[in-house]
LODREN-474118 format. One record per residue: y, x, z of N, C-alpha, C in turn; chain; residue in three letters. Coordinates in pm, whole numbers, plus 50000, padded with zeros to 5 digits. Example, Ala and Ser with C-alpha at 12.3 -4.5 7.8 and 13.67 -1.06 7.14 Angstrom:
// residues 2
ATOM     nv     nu     nw    cav    cau    caw     cv     cu     cw  sedren  bapa
ATOM  49431  51319  50780  49550  51230  50780  49670  51320  50780       A   ALA
ATOM  49775  51285  50708  49894  51367  50714  50003  51290  50787       A   SER
***
This chain:
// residues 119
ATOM     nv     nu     nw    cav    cau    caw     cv     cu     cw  sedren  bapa
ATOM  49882  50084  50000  50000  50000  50000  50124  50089  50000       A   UNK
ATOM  50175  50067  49899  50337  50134  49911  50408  50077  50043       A   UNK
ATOM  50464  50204  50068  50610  50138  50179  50751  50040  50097       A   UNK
ATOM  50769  49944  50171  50880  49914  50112  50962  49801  50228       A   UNK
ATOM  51093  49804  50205  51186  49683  50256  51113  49546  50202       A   UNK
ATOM  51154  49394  50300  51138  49254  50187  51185  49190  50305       A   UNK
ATOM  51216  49042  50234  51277  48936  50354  51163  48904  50382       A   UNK
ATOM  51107  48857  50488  51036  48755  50517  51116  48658  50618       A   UNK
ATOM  51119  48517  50552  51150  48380  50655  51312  48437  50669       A   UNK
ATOM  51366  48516  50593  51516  48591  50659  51536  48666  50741       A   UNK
ATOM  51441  48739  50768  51445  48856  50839  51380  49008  50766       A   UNK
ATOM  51444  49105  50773  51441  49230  50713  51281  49301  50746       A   UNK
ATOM  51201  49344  50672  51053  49361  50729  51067  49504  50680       A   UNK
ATOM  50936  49580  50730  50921  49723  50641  50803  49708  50706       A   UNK
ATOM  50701  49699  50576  50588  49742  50591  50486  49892  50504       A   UNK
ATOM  50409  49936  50545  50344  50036  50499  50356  50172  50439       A   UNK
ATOM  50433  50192  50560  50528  50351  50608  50414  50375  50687       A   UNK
ATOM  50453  50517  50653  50415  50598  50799  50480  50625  50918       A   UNK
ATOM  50418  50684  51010  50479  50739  51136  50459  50870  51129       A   UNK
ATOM  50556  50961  51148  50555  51129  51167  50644  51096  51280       A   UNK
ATOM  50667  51172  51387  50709  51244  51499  50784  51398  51458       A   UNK
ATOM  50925  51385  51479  50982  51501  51465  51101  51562  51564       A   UNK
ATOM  51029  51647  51665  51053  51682  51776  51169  51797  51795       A   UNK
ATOM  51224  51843  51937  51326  51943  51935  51390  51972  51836       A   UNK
ATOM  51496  51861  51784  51595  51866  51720  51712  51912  51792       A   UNK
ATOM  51820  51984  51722  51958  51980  51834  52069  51937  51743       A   UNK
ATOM  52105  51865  51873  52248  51784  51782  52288  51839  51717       A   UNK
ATOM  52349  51973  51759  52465  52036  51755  52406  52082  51561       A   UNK
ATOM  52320  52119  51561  52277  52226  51398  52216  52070  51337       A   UNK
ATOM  52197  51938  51359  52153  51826  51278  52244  51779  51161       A   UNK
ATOM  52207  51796  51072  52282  51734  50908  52160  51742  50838       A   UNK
ATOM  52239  51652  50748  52145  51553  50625  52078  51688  50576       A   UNK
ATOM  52137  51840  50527  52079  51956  50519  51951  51969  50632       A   UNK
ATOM  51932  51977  50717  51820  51937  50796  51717  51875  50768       A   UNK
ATOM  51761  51742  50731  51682  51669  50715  51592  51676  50568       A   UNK
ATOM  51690  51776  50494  51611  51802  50375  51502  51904  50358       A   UNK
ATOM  51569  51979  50496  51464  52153  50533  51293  52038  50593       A   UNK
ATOM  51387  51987  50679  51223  51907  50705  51151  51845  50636       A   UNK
ATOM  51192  51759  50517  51116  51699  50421  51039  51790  50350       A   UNK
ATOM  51085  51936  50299  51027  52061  50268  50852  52103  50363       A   UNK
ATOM  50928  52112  50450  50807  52154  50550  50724  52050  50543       A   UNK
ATOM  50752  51897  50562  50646  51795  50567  50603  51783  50453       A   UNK
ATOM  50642  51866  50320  50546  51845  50150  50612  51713  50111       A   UNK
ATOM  50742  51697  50147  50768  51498  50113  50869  51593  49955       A   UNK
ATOM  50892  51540  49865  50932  51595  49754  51112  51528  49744       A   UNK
ATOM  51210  51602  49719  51313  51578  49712  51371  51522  49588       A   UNK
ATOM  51485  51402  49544  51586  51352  49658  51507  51248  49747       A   UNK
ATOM  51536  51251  49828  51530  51149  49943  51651  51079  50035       A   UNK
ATOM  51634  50976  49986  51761  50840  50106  51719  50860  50195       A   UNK
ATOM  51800  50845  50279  51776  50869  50432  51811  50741  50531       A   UNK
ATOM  51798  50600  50583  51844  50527  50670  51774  50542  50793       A   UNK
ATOM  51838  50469  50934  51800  50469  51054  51793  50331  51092       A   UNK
ATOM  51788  50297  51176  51809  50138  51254  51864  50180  51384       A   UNK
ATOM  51997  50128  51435  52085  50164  51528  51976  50076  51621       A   UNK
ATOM  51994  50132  51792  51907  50086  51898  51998  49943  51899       A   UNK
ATOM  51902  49906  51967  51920  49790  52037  51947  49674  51906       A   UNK
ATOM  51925  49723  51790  51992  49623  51668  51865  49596  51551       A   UNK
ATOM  51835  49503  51506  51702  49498  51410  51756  49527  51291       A   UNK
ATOM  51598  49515  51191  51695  49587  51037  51729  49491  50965       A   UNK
ATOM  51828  49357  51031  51903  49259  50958  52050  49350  50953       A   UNK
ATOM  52074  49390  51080  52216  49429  51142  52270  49535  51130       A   UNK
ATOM  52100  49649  51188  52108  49700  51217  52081  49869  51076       A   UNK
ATOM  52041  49811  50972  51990  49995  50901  52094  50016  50878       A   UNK
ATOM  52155  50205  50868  52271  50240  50833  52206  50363  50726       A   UNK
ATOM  52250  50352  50671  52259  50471  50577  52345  50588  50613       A   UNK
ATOM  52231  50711  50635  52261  50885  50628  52284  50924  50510       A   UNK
ATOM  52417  50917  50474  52457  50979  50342  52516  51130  50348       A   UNK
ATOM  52629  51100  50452  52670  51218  50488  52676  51297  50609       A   UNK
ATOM  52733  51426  50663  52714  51452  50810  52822  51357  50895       A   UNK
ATOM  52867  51302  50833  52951  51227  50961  52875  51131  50954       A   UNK
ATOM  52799  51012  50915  52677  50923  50918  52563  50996  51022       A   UNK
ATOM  52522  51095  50990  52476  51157  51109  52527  51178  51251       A   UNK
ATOM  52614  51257  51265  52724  51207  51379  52714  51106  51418       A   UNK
ATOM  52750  50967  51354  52757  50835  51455  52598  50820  51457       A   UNK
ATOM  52499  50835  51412  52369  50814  51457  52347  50869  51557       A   UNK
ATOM  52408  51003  51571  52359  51117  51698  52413  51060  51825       A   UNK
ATOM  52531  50995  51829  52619  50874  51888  52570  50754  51934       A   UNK
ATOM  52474  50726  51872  52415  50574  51863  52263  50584  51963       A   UNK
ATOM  52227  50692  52003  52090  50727  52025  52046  50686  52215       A   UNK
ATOM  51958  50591  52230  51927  50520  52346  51885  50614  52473       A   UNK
ATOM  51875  50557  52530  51823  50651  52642  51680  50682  52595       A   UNK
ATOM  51584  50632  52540  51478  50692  52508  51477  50838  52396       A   UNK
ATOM  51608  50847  52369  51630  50953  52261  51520  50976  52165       A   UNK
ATOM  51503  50860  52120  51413  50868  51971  51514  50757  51875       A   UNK
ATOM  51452  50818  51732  51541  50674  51623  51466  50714  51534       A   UNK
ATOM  51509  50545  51510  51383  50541  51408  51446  50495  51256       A   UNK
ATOM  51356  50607  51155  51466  50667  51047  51311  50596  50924       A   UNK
ATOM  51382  50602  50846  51319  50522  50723  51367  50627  50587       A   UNK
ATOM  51247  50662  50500  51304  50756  50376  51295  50648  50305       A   UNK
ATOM  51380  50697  50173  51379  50564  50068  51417  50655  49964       A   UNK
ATOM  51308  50658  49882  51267  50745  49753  51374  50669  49651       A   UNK
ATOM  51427  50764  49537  51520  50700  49441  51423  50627  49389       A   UNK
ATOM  51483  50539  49324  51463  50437  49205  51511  50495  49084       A   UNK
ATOM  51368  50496  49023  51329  50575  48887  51376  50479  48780       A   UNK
ATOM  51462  50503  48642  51490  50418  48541  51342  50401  48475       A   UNK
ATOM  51323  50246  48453  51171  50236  48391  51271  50259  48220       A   UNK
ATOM  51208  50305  48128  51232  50352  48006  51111  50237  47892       A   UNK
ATOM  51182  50158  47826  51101  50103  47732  51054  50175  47647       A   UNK
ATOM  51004  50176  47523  50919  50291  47432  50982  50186  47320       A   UNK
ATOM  51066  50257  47212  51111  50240  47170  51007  50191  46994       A   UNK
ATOM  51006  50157  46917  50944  50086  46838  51024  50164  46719       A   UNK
ATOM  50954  50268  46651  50995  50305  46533  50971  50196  46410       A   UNK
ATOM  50904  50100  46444  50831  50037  46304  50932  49899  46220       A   UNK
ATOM  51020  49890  46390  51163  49794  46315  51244  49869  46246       A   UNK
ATOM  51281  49770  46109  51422  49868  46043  51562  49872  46110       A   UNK
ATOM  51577  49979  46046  51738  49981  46137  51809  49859  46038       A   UNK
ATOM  51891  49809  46067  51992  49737  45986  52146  49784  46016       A   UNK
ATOM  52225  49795  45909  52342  49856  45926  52408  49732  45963       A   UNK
ATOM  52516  49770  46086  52621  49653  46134  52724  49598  45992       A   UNK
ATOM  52733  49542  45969  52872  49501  45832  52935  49390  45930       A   UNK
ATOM  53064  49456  45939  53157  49373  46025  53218  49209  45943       A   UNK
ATOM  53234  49084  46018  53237  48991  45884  53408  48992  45918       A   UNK
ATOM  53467  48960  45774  53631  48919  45802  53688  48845  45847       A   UNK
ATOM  53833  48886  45871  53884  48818  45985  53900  48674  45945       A   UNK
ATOM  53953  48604  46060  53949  48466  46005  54044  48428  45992       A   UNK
ATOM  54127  48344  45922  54237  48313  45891  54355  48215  45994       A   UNK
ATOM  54428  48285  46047  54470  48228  46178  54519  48088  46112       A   UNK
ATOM  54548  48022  46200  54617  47856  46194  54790  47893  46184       A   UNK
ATOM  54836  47775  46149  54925  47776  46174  54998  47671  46223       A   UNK
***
């Protein structure tokens, strides 16, 4: 099963992710650069989106998007007394490409003339 976002009943779901655990982080050296050194080490293949779900908030309200280091910042900001958060990757969206059909003719555009205004 792929991971993915969906409504169910109006509420925000994510099913069939994994769980990794990624431990002794420090605030102070944490940016989206980080987070890319770790995707490296875990074999996850780059670009990668990055969102979280702020505590205490579900993922109607609550996912924010890690775009930049100040998005990080207010996450590092946002973090409960249990000091865990819980972060969601979200792989780009690939252009699907039709296959183009050599076997239609081209037809040349011929523009038709103008039309003869009213008066």
């Amino acid at each position: 099963m792929v991971d993915v976002f969906f409504t169910k009943d109006g509420n925000t779901v994510y099913e069939g992710g994994n769980v990794d655990y990624i431990d002794n982080c420090y605030a102070s050296y944490f940016s989206t650069f980080t987070l890319d050194r770790v995707m490296n080490v875990m074999k996850i293949p780059l670009p990668m989106g990055y969102s979280y779900k702020r505590s205490r908030l579900n993922l109607n309200h609550g996912l924010m998007r890690l775009a930049t280091d100040q998005h990080v910042a207010e996450m590092l900001e946002d973090i409960g007394p249990t000091r865990t958060v819980d972060m969601y990757l979200i792989p780009p969206v690939l252009p699907h490409y039709l296959p183009w059909d050599y076997s239609i003719p081209i037809e040349q555009h011929v523009p038709e003339p103008e039309s003869k205004k009213r008066k």
